[in-house]
C-alpha positions, 0 to 999 in steps of 0.5 A: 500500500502506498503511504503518504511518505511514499507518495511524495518521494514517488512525485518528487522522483521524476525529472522537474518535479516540485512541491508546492503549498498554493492554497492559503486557505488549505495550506496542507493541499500538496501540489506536485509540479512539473513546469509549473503545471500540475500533475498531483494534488493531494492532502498527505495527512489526510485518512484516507489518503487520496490523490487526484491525477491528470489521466487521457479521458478515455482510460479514466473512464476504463480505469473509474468502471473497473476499479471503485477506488478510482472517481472522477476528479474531486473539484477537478474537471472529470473528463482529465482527472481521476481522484484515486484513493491509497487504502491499499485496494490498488495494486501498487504498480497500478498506481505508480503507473498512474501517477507516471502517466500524469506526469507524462501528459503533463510534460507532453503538453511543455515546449519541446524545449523544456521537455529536453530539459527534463530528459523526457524520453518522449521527447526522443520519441517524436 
């Protein structure tokens, strides 16, 4: 199961990736960003943990209709964010790949500049 611990290190594991606190009025809203773009959102010291993520609609959908744990973004647009829930009915793998693909779409969206900065390998791919 994924803990907050984890999940930080997790977001903050990628290339470019920060934290911030931009919520006065929720100061333990955690955002993790890549070109100053986010790709996270979460509460670490909420229970349960949950985290939202950017997600190509058409498998946010897939991903909400078989797995419960996985709802349309809270306060988010819920065609491209995905609020999944950490109580350990995901497979870990799952929710790396997730958090990944977050990220990339993210990142894809960036000048092809930044994305070099970065290292992106899907900047070698295009």
């Amino acid at each position: 199961m994924i803990d907050a611990k984890t999940l930080r290190t997790l977001c903050l594991g990628f290339n470019g990736a920060t934290e911030e606190f931009p919520f006065p009025r929720h100061p333990d809203v955690s955002t993790f960003k890549v070109g100053g773009k986010i790709f996270a959102l979460t509460t670490l010291t909420a229970d349960p943990l949950t985290v939202s993520l950017k997600c190509d609609p058409e498998l946010a959908e897939r991903l909400r209709a078989e797995h419960p744990e996985v709802v349309p973004g809270y306060h988010l647009n819920k065609r491209h964010w995905n609020t999944v829930s950490l109580v350990g009915g995901l497979p870990d793998r799952l929710v790396r790949d997730m958090i990944e693909d977050s990220y990339d779409l993210v990142v894809a969206s960036l000048p092809r500049a930044q994305q070099l900065l970065l290292d992106w390998p899907g900047v070698r791919e295009q």
